[in-house]
SEVEX-225364 format. One record per residue: residue in one letter; x, y, z of N, C-alpha, C in turn. Coordinates in steps of 0.001 Angstrom, whole numbers, padded with zeros to 6 digits, always signed. Layout:
# SEVEX-225364
AXYZXYZXYZ
...
***
This chain:
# SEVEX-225364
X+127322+098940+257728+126709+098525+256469+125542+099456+256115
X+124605+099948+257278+123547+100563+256944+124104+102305+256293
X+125211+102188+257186+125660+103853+256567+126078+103829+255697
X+126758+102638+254966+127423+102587+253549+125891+102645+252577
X+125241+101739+252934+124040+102042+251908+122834+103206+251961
X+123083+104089+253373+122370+104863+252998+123239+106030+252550
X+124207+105924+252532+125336+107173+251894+124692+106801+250378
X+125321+105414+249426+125107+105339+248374+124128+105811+247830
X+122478+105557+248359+121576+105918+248317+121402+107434+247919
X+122106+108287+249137+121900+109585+248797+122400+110300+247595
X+123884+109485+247558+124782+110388+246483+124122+109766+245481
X+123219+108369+244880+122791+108192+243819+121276+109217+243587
X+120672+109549+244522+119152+110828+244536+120105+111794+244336
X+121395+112410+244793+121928+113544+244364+122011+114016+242865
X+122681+112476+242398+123635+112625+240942+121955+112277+240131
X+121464+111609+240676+119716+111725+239683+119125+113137+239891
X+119056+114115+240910+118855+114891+240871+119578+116217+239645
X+120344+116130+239793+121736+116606+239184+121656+116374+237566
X+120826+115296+237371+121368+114776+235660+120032+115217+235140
X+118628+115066+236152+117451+115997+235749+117315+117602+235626
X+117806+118169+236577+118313+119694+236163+119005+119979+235032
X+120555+119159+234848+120994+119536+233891+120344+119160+232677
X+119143+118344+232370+117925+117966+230707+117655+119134+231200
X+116576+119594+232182+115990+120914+232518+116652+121619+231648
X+117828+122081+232237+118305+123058+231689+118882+122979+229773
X+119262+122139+229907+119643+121752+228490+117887+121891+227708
X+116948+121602+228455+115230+121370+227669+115586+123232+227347
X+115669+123932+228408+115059+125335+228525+116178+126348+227618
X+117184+125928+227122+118229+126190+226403+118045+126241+225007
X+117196+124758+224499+117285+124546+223083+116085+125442+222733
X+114854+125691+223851+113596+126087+223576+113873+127814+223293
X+114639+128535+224143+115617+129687+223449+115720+129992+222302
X+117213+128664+221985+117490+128945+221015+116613+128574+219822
X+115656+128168+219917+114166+127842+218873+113432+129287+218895
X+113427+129801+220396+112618+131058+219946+113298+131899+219366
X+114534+132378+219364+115258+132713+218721+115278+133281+216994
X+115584+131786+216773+115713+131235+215230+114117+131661+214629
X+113308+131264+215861+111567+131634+214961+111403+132821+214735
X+111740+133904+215885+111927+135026+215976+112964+135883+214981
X+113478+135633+214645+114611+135898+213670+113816+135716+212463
X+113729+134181+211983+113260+134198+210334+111753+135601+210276
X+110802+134888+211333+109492+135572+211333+110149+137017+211339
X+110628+137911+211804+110800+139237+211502+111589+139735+210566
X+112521+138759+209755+113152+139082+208893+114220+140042+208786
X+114760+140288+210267+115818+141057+210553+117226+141601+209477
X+117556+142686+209263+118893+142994+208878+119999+142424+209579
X+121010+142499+209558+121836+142149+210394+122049+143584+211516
X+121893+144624+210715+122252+146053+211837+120821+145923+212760
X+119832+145614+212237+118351+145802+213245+118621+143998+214029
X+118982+143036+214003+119131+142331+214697+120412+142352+215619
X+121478+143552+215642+122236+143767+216610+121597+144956+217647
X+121050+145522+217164+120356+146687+217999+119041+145693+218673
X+118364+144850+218126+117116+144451+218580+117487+143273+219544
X+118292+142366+219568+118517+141237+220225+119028+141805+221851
X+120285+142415+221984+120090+142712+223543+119176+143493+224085
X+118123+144422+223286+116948+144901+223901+116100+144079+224347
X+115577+142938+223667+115224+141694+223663+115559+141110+224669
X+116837+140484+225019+117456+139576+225837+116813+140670+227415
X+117489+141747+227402+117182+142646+228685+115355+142558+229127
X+114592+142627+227929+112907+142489+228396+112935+141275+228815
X+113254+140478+228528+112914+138638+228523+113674+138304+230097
X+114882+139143+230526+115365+138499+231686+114740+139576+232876
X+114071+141216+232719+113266+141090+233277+111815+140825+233268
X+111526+140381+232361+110023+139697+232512+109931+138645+233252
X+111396+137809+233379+110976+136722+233872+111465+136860+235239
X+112543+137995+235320+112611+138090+237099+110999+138156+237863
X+110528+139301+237250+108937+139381+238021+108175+138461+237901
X+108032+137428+237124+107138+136329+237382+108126+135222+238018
X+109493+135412+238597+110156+134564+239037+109959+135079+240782
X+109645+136651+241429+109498+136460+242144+108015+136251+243116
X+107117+136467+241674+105518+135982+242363+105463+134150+242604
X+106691+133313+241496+106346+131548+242157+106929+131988+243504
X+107950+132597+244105+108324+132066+245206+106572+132056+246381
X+105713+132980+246091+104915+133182+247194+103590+132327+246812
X+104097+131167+245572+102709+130140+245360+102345+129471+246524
X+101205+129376+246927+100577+128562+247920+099065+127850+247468
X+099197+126880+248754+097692+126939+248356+096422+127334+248678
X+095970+127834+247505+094639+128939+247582+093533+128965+248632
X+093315+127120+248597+092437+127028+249798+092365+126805+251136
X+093008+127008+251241+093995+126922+252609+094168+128456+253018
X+094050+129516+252423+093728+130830+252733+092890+131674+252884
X+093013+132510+253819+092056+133351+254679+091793+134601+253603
X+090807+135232+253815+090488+136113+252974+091101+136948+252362
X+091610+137676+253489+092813+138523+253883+093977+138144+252867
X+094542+137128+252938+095942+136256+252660+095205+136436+250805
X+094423+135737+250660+093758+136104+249355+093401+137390+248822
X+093130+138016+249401+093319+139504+248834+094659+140244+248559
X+095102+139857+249759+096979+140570+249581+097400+139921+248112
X+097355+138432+248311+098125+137575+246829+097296+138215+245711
X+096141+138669+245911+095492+138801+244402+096235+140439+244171
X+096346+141151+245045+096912+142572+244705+098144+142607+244166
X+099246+141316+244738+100285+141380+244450+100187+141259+243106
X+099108+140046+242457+099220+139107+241424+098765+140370+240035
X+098146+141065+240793+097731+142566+239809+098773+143172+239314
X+099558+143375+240587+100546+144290+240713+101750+143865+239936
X+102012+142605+239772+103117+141773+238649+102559+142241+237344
X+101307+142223+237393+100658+141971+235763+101260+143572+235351
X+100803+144632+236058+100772+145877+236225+102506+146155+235250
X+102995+145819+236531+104649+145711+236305+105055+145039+235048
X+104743+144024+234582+104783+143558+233168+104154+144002+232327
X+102889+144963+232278+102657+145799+231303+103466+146837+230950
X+104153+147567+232288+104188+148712+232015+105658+148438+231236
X+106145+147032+231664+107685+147225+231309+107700+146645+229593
X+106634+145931+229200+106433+145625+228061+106433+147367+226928
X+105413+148134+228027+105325+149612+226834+106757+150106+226500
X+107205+149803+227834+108684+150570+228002+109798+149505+226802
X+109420+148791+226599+109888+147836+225585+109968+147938+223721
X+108228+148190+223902+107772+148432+222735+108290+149970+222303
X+108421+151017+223262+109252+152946+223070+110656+152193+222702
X+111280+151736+222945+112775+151341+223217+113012+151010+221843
X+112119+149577+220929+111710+149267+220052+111896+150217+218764
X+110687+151055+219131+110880+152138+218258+111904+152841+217352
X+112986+153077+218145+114193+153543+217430+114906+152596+216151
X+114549+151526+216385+115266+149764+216030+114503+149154+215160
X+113172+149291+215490+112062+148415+213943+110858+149335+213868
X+110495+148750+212711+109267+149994+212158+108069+149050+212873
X+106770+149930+212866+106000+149624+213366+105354+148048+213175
X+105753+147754+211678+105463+146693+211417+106117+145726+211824
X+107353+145734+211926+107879+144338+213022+107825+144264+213702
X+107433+145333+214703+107185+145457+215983+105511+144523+216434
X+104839+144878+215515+103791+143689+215407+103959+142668+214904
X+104810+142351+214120+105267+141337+213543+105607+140063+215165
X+106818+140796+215857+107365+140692+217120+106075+139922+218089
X+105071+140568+217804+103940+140535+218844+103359+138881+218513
X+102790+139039+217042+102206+137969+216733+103532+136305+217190
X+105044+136283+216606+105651+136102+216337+105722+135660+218236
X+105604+136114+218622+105790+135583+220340+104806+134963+220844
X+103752+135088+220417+102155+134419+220419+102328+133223+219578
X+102680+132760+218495+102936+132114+217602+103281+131263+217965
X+104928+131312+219073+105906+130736+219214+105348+130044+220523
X+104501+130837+221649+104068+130432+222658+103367+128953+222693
X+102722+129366+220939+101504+128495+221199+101995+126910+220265
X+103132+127356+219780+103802+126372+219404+104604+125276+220244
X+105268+126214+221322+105300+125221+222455+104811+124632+223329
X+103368+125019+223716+102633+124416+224157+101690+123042+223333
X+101731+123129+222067+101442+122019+221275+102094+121098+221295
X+103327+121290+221505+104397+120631+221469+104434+119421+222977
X+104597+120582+223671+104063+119980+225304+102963+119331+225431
X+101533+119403+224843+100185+118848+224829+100458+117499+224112
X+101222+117042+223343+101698+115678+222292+102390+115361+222812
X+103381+115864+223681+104206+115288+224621+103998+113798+225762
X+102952+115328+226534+102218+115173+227152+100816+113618+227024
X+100917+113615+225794+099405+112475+225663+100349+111675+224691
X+101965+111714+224351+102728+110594+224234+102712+109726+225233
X+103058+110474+226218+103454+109599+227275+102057+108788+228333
X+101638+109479+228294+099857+108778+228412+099670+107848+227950
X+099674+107787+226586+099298+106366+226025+100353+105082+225983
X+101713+105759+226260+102595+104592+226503+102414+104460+228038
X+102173+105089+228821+101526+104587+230070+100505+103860+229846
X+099505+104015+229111+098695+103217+228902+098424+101614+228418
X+099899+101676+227517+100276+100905+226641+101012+100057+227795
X+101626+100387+228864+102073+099704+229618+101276+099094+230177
X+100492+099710+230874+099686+099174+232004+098590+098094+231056
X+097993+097971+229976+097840+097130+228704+098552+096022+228856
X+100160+096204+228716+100634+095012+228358+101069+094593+229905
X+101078+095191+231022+101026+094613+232379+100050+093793+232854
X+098724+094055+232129+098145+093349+232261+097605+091811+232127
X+098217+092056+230464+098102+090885+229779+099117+089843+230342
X+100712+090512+230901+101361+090045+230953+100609+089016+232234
X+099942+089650+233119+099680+088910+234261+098698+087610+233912
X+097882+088109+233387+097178+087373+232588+097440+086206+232296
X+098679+086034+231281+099111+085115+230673+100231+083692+231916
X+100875+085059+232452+101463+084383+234066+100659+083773+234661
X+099165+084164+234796+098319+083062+235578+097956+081726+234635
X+097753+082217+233221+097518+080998+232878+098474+080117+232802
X+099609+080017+232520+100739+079428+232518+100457+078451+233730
X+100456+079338+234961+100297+079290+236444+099341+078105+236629
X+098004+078006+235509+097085+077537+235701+097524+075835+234982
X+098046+076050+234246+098530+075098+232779+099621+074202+233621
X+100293+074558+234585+101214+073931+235562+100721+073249+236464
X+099371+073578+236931+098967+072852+238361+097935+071459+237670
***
């Protein structure tokens, strides 16, 4: 009996595991295809400069995010480290930035051939824009769910509240 329910157990943390990745992924998909679409209207692309510009695009964006994909693997925590250990991580943490500058210039030359200088800033603002749009987004999210936590723990209260008096109204 105990192995039947701790089997169930697991395969139900599996398939919950499983149905949160796949929102993850479905969250990190639509947010794409939003930057996308923002990116698109905001630069006002041709159709010939948005076939030349989009897999240049796609290629910066999947390595930009390899290199900041392999500095999370070495997150730790800070205080818990020796000087040493803190100096190495801060060189590395240079050394990403370094690497994402240089591959950004190498981005912006590439660019060149494909949009005039002005969309190319256009591009700039237009990714800043978009950044800061999703993080607004996330911050309201974020203090949605706060206040319906709040709103809970509010009406948990009352609820108890009212359970005692009842409680009280009975004896």
């Amino acid at each position: 009996m105990r192995y039947i329910l701790l089997t169930a157990t697991l395969m139900f943390t599996i398939n919950l595991s499983a149905q949160r990745e796949g929102k993850r992924a479905e969250r990190i998909e639509k947010i794409e295809q939003q930057r996308i679409a923002f990116i698109t209207t905001d630069l006002d692309l041709s159709v010939e400069e948005a076939q030349a510009f989009w897999p240049l695009y796609n290629d910066y964006q999947s390595m930009k995010k390899e290199i900041w994909t392999e500095r999370k693997v070495e997150t730790v925590n800070i205080f818990d480290m020796t000087d040493e250990e803190s100096r190495k991580m801060l060189s590395q943490a240079m050394e990403a930035k370094r690497t994402q500058t240089n591959l950004e210039i190498e981005f912006m030359n590439k660019l060149e051939r494909v949009l005039s200088a002005k969309k190319r800033l256009k591009l700039i603002r237009a990714e800043r824009e978009f950044k800061q749009f999703i993080l607004k987004r996330y911050e309201k999210r974020m203090s949605n769910r706060e206040r319906r936590g709040q709103a809970s723990m509010i009406q948990s209260a009352k609820n108890s509240k009212r359970n005692s008096e009842i409680g009280n109204l009975r004896k």
